[in-house]
LUMZAMAR-365026 format. One record per residue: residue in three letters; x, y, z of N, C-alpha, C in turn. Coordinates in steps of 0.02 Angstrom, whole numbers, plus 50000, padded with zeros to 5 digits. Layout:
<atoms>
ALAXYZXYZXYZ
...
</atoms>
This chain:
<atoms>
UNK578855417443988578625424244001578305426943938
UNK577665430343934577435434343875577955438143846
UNK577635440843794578025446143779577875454043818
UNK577315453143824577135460443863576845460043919
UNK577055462043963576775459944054576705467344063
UNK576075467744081575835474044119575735474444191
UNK575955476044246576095477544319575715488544325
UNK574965486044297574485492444296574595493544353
UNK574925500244401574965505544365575605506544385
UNK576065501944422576625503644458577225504044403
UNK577225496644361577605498644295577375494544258
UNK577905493944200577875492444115578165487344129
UNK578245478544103578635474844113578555470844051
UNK579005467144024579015464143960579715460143928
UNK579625455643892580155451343868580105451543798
UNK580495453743748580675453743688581365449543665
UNK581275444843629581775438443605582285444743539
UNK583065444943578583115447943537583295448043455
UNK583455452443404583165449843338583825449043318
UNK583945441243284584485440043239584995435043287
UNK584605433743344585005432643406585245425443406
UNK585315421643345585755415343350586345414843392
UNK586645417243360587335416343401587225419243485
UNK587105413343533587135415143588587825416543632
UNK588295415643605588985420243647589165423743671
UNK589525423843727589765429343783589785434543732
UNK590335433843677590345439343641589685443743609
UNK589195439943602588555441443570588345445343608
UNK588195443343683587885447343736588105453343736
UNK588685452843747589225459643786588985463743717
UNK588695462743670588695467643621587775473243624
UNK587595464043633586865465743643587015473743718
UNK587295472443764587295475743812587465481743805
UNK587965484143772588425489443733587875492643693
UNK587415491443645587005493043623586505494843663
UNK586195493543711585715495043768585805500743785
UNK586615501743828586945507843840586845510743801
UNK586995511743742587085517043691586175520943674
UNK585765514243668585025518543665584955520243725
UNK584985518843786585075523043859585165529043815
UNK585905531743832586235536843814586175539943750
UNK585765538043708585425544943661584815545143677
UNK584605545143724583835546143759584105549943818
UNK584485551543829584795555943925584445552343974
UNK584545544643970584495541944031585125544944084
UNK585195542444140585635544444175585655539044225
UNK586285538944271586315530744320586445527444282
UNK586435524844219586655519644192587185515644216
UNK586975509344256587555504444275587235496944248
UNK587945493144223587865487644218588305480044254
UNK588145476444277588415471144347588195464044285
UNK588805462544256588325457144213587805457944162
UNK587465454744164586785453444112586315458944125
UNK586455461944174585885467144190586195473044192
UNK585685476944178585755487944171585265490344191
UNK585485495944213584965497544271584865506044238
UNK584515509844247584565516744231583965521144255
UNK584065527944250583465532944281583355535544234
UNK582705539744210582415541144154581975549744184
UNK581435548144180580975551544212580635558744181
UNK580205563044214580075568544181580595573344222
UNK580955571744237581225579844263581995577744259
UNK582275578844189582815580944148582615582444074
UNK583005587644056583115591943994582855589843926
UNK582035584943944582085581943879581495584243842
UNK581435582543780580685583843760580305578043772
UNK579505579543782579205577443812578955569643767
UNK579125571343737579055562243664579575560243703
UNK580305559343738580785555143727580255548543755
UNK580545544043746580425536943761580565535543833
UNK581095539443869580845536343958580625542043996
UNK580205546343975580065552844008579425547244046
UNK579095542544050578685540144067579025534844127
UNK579475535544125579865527244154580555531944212
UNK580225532044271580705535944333581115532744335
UNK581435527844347581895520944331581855514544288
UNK582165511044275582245501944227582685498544228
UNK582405493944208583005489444224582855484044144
UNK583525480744146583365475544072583985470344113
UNK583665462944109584225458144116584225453644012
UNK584775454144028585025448243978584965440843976
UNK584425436943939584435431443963584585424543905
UNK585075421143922585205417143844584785411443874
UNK584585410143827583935403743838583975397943785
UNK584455397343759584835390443709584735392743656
UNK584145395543637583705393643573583565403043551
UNK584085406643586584085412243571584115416443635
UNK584285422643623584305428743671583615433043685
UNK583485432843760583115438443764583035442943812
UNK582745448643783582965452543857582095455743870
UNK582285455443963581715456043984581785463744010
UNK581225467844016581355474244067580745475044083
UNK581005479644137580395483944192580535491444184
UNK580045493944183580005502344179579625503944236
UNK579745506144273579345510044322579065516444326
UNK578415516944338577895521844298577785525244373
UNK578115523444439577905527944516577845532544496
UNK578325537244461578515544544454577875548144438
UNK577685545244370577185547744322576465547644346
UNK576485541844392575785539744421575615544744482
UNK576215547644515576095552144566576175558144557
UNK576315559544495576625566044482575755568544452
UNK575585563444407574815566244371574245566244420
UNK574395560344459574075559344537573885566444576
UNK574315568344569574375577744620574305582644581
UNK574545581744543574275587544458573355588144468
UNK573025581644443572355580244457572135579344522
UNK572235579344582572085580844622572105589644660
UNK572575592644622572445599744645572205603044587
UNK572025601044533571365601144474570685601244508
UNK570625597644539570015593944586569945599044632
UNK570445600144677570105602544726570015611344710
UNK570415612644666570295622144636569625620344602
UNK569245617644556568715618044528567965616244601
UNK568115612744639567775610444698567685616344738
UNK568355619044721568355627744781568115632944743
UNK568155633844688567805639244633567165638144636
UNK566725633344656565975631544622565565629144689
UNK565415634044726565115631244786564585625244777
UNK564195628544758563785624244717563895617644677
UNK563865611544713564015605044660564605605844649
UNK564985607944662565865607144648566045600644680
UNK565985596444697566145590544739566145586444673
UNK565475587044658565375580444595565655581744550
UNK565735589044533565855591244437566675587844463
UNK566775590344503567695590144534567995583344524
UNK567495577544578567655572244563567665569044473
UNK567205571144466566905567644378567625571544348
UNK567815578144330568335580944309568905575744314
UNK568945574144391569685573944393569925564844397
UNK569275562744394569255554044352569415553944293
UNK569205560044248569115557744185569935560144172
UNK570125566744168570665568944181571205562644208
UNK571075560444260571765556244291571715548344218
UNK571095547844203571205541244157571635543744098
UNK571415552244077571575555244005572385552843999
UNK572605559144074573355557744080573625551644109
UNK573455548644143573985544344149573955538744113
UNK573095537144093573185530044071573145531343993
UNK573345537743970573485538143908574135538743891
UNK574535540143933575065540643934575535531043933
UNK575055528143987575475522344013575225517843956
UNK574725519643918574685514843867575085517343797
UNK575345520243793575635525143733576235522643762
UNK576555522843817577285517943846577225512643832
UNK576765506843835576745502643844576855496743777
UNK576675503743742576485500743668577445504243625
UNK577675509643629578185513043629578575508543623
UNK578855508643689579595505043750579935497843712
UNK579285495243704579615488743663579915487143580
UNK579345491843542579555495943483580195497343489
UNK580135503343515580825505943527581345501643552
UNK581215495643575582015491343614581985486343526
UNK581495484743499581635480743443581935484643393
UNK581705492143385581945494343330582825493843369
UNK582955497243388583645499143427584105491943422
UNK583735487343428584065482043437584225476743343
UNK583635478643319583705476243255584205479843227
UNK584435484943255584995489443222585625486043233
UNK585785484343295586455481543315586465476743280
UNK585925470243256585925464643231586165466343166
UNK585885469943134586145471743060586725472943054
UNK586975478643098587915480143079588035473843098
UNK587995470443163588505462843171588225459843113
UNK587765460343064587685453743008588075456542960
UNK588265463142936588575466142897589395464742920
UNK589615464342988590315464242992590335456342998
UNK589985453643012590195444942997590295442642916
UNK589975447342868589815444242796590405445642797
UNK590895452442790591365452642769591895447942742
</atoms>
């Protein structure tokens, strides 16, 4: 699998090998996983469940967050755990429905108030508006996720690797 799989425009999908990830052990995992949870939960994901190797969680734009957090773009996700001999990695999906329909209808009743204001040629200015508009927001948005999400799972994750390298030296 790449590292970055794009599924334009429905979601974000991608595999990052995680960092420091020799030791492939139950114990290793269950930590890697514990850590997942925990960046979940200083981001106000919510749903967070985990069945095994996999976690599942809801994100979205409509809870209490500011508008930078990292899953305000991502209505749901998922991440499985996958040990692959030669190291750990974890794959996820972000799902972008929310965002895609939410800017979808935003720019579409953009469209049709400027179309109704402008008898005259309002059809075209409306359409041209609300193309350029739907690329601004959403596909500026889904590329600013896209590029984000994984950042953010390496940084988060290079973190856990460090304390476990710090409590093994001991």
């Amino acid at each position: 699998m790449s590292e970055n799989e794009v599924s334009f425009p429905t979601s974000i999908d991608g595999s990052i090998k995680v960092p420091s990830s020799n030791d492939n052990s139950s114990e290793y995992i269950e930590q890697v996983a514990a850590r997942l949870e925990t960046l979940l939960r200083q981001e106000s994901a919510t749903h967070i469940t985990r069945h095994g190797r996999v976690l599942t969680f809801k994100g979205g734009l409509f809870r209490f967050v500011a508008n930078w957090n990292i899953l305000v773009p991502f209505g749901s996700g998922s991440f499985e755990i996958e040990d692959r001999g030669t190291g750990i990695w974890l794959h996820y999906r972000g799902s972008t429905v929310q965002m895609l329909v939410g800017i979808t209808v935003i720019v579409a009743f953009m469209a049709l108030s400027i179309a109704h204001s402008s008898a005259q040629n309002g059809t075209d200015v409306a359409v041209a508006v609300a193309i350029f508009m739907w690329c601004f927001l959403f596909g500026a948005n889904y590329l600013l996720a896209s590029g984000r999400f994984p950042r953010w799972l390496k940084r988060g994750l290079e973190y856990k690797a460090s304390v476990g390298t710090r409590k093994n030296s001991n």
